[in-house]
N, C-alpha and C positions, 0 to 999 in steps of 0.2 A: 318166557322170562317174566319175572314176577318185579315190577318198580319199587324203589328203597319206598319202606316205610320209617316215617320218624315216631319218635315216641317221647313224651313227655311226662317231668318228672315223675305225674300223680303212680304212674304205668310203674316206674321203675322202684316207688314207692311202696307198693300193694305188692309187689313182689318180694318184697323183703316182710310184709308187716303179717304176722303171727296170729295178731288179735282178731285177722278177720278172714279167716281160710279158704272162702271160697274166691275171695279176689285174690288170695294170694296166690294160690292154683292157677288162675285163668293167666293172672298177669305173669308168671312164671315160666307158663306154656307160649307165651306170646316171646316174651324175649329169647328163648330158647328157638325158635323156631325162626325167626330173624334174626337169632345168630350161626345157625346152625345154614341157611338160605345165604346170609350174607346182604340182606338186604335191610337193616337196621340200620337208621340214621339218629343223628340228636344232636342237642346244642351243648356249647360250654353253661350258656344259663340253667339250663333243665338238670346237668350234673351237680352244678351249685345246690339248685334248689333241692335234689335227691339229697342229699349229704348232707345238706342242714336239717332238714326234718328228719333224716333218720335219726341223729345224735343227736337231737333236741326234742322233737317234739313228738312222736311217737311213745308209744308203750305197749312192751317196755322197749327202750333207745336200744338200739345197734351200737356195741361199742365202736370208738373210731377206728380204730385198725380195721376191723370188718369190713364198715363200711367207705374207708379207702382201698381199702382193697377189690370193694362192688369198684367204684368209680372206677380206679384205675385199667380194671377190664375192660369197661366200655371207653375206655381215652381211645381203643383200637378200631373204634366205630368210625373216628376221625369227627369228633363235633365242629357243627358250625361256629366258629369264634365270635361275640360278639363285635364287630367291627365297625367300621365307616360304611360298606355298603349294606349292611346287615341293617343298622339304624335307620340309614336312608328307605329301604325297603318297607321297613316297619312303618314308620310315617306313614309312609303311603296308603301302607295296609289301617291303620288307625284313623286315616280320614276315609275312606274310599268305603268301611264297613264299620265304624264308628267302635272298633273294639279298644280296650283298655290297652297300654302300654304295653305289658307285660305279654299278654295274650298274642299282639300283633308281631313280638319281636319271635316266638315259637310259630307262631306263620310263617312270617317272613324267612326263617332258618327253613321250614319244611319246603315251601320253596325256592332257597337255592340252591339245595341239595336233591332237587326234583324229585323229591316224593310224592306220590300220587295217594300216600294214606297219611293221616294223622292220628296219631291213636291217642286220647285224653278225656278225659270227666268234663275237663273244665270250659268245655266249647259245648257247643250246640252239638247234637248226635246229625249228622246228614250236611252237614251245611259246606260249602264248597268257596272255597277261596284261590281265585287263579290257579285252578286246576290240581288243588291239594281240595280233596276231600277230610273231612274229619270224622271220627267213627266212635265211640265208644266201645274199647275192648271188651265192656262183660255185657254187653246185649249182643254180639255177632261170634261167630265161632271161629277160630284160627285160618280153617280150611277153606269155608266158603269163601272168608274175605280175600287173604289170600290170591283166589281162583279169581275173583270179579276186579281185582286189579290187576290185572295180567298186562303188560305190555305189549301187543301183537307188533310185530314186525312187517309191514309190507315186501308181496313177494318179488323179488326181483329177478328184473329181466335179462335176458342172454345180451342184448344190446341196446345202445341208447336211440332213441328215438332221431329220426331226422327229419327236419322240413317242416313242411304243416300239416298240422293233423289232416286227416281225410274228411271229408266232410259225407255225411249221411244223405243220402237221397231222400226227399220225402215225395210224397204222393201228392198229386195235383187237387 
């Protein structure tokens, strides 16, 4: 089983943007494949900020119908809402790793939604925040990444354990 990945806006951005084909490819193939997996996460913020840079500041702009119509497909992803523990989370994240506002509130959503990937430009490539890694979609390939966040499940047993463990004999 492969753990939700979140994605933000820049992602859902370059997936839409014309101007620049090879991101738009990559980041295409990445939403398509975490939606198609089912393991694609995001925020109410990151949707916001998709949908105003498509309609404003790209070129050439996505008309709005279109690009309500992008958002409104991903509302099925179920975004994190900004909220009261969403805020509080963030602080924490913005004192703890001194990152900007903005940055710490798409942390903080990747981990309450327990993803173990962050896919975005706008963070460090590698860097690891309470057990959300962050990745750069167009330096890694769908597949590997994918594989290297796998969620392993411990195997379990026929029954539960009783008493005290056994202890090992050592040698004199």
């Amino acid at each position: 089983m492969i753990a939700p990945v979140f994605v933000d806006a820049n992602i859902f951005v370059y997936s839409r943007q014309v101007s620049d084909p090879r991101r738009q490819r990559i980041a295409a193939e990445w939403l398509e494949r975490l939606w198609d997996d089912r393991i694609g996460r995001t925020s109410v913020q990151a949707l916001n900020e998709c949908y105003s840079v498509l309609t404003r500041k790209i070129r050439p702009v996505v008309p709005r119908e279109v690009a309500w119509d992008f958002i409104r497909n991903h509302l099925t992803w179920n975004p994190q809402p900004v909220d009261k523990e969403l805020m509080l989370r963030a602080r924490e994240i913005e004192q703890r790793h001194r990152l900007n506002w903005w940055d710490s509130l798409i942390v903080g959503a990747a981990q309450l939604q327990n993803c173990a990937l962050l896919l975005s430009e706008d963070l460090q490539d590698g860097a690891v925040f309470g057990g959300v890694t962050v990745r750069n979609p167009f330096s890694i390939g769908v597949a590997e990444a994918l594989a290297s966040y796998a969620v392993t499940r411990s195997k379990a047993t026929g029954h539960p354990r009783r008493g005290r463990p056994r202890r090992v004999a050592t040698a004199p």
